[in-house]
N, C-alpha and C positions, 0 to 999 in steps of 0.2 A: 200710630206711627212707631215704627222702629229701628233704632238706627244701630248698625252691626259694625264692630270695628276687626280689622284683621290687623295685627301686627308681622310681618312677615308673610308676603307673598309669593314664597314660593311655591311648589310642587301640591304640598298639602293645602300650604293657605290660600292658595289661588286656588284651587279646585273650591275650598270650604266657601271662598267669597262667591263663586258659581254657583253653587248648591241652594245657599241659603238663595243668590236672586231667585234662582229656579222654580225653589218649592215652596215661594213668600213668604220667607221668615223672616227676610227684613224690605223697610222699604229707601233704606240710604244705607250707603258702604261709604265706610272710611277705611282705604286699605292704605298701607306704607310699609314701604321697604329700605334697607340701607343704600340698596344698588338702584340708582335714580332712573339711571336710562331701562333697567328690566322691570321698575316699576311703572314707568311709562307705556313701555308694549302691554303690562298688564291691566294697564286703564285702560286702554284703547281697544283690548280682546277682550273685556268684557262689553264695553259698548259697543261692540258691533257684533253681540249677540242682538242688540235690538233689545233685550230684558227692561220694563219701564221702571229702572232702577237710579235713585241720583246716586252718583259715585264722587266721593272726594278723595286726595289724597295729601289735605291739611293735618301733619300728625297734631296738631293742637285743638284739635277737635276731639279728640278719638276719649277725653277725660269726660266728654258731655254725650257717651255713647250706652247704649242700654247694655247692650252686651261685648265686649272685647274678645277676641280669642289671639292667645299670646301663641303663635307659630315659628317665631323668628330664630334665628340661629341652624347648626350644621345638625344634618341628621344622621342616625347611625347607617355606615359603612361596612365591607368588605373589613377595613382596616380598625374599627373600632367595634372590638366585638360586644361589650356591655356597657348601659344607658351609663353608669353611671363615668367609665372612661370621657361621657361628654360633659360631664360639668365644669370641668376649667373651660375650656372653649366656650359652652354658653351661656356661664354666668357672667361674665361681663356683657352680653347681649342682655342680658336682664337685668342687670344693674342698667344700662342705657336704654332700652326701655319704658323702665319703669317711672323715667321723667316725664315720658307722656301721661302715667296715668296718676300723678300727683291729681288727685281731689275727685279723682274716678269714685261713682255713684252708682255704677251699674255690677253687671254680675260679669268675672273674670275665668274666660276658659282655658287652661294651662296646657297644653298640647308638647311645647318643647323640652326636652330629654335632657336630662333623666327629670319626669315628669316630676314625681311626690317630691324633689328639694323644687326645683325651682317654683312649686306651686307657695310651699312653703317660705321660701327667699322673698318671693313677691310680695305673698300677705305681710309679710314683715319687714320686708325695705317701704313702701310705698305707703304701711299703715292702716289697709282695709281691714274690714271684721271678717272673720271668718266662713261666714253666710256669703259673703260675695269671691269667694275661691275655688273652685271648680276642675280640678285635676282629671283631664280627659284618660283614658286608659283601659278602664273596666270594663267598656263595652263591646271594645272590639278584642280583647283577650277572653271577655266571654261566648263570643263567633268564631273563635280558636277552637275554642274547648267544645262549643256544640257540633264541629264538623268530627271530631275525635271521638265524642262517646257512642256512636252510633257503632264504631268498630268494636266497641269493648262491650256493645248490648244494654249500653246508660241509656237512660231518656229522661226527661225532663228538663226544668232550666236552665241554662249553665251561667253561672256565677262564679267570677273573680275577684278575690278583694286580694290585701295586700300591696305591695309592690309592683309595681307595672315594670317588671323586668325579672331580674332571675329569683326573686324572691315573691313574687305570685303564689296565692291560694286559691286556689280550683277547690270550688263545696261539691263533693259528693255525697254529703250528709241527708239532702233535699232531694238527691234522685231517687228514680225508681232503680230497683237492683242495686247489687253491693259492689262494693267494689274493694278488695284485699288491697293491703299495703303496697305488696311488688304491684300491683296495677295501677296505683294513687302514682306511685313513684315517678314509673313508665309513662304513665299521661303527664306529668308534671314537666320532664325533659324534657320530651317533644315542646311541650306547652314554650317551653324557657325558650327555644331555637326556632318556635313557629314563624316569627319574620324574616328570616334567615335566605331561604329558598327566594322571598320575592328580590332582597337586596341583590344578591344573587343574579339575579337573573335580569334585574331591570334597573340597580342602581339604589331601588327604596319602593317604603309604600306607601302609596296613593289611591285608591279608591278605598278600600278596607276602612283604614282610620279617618278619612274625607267624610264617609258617608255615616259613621258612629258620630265624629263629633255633632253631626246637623242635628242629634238624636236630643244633645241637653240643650240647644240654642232653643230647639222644637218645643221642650218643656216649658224653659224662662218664659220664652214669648207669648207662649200659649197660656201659661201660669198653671199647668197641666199638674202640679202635686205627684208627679212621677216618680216610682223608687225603683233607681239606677245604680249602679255600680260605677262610683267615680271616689277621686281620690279627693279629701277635705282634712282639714285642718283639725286634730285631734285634742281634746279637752277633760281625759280619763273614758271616752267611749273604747271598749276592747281593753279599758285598762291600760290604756296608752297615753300621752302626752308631749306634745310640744315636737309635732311633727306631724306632716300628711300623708295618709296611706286608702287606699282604696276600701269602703265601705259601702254598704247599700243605704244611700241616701235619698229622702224625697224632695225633688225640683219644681221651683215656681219661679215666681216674677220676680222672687229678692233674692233667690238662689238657693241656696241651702236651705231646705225648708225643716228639716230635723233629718238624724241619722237611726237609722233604727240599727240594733244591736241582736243581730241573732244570735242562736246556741248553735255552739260550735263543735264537736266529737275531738276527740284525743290530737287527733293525726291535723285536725283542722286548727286546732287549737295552737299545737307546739309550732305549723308553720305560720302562725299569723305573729307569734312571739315572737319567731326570727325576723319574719319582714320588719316589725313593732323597732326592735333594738338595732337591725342593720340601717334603717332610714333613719332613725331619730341621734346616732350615732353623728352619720353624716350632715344632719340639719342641726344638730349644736355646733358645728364646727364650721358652719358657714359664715359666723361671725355675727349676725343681723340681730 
């Protein structure tokens, strides 16, 4: 049995609580939202999918849940052009929160913007180990980057670590074919503006980043030892510390199951410094 909690059910985390009934990754949901009467029509549109799923929406449950995925708060806008302009607005969503997950035992997936602080605020308001922190991000700025390399003749995996915002590291070190500076560059801008178009045009995104987070729930659950791109809680890995940033990590049933450290080229290297010193900048200064 497994029990999925979603915090914030809106756009994203309603879809996400969908998904998992969907595709059997859990078999109870604990969803909650601040807005009572929209979290009501969202109980009741997932039960009358019919999905044989028990739903609650006791948030004092959600500490006794295998997996949480933290969605709550505003997402970027028209009007907020970068993750990180959303931290005053959603850090008090995580600070409030995070009193649901006072004695949480399970594995925590960070979704809400600007992801690597608030994944990081959580581990350290709330007190978990760092095996249970989970910063969503890598996967779907890796589905970026593979609809891109085909134009420029790349093939192979495409991998993001770094910063899940304008300080992302796209590895071209691992493809097939080269890829010069002015073209690292070029693909990197795009990369930084790539959600831009959907906000654009429909307000935010929803299926893209819905359908990557079900990918580490898929792992936990499964206990699958999967190595992903998500952002964790840094301990001198990259020669960084005391801040989370997007690494290739392997995912089980306790979460963070180790990080592996690859080698990284010049170009790879100086842009993981800057993500390295622009997030850990902003996560001492968080206060926690």
């Amino acid at each position: 049995m497994t029990t999925l909690a979603v915090l914030g059910v809106g756009k994203i985390g309603g879809e996400v609580a969908f998904l998992s009934s969907l595709l059997g990754l859990a078999d109870e949901l604990i969803i909650y939202d601040a807005a009572a009467e929209f979290l009501r029509a969202q109980l009741l549109d997932l039960q009358h999918t019919g999905i044989d799923v028990a739903i609650s929406t006791d948030h004092r449950l959600v500490k006794d849940a295998d997996v949480c995925v933290f969605s709550a708060g505003l997402p970027r806008n028209q009007n907020i052009k970068s993750r990180t302009d959303l931290l005053n607005a959603n850090l008090p969503v995580a600070t409030q929160c995070s009193s649901a997950l006072r004695g949480f035992g399970g594995v925590l997936i960070t979704v809400t913007n600007p992801m690597d602080e608030n994944n990081y605020y959580l581990y350290k308001k709330i007190g978990l180990e760092p095996r249970q922190c989970i910063g969503f991000g890598g996967q779907i700025d890796g589905a970026r980057f593979g609809l891109i390399m085909g134009e420029y003749g790349l093939s192979g995996t495409p991998w993001v670590l770094g910063e899940h915002g304008e300080h992302q590291v796209p590895l071209f070190s691992p493809l097939d074919g080269s890829a010069p500076e002015e073209t690292r560059d070029a693909i990197l801008d795009r990369l930084r503006g790539a959600s831009m178009e959907v906000i654009k045009g429909k307000g935010g995104t929803v299926f893209g980043p819905s359908w990557h987070i079900a990918s580490p729930i898929r792992a936990v659950v499964s206990d699958a030892g999967k190595t992903i791109g998500c952002s964790c809680v840094l301990d001198g890995e990259y020669g960084l510390s005391r801040c989370s940033l997007g690494v290739p990590a392997r995912i089980g049933r306790e979460g963070i199951l180790g990080i592996e450290e690859w080698e990284l080229d010049e170009w790879e290297r100086r842009h993981m410094d800057d993500a390295g010193a622009y997030v850990t900048g902003i996560c001492n200064a968080l206060g926690v």
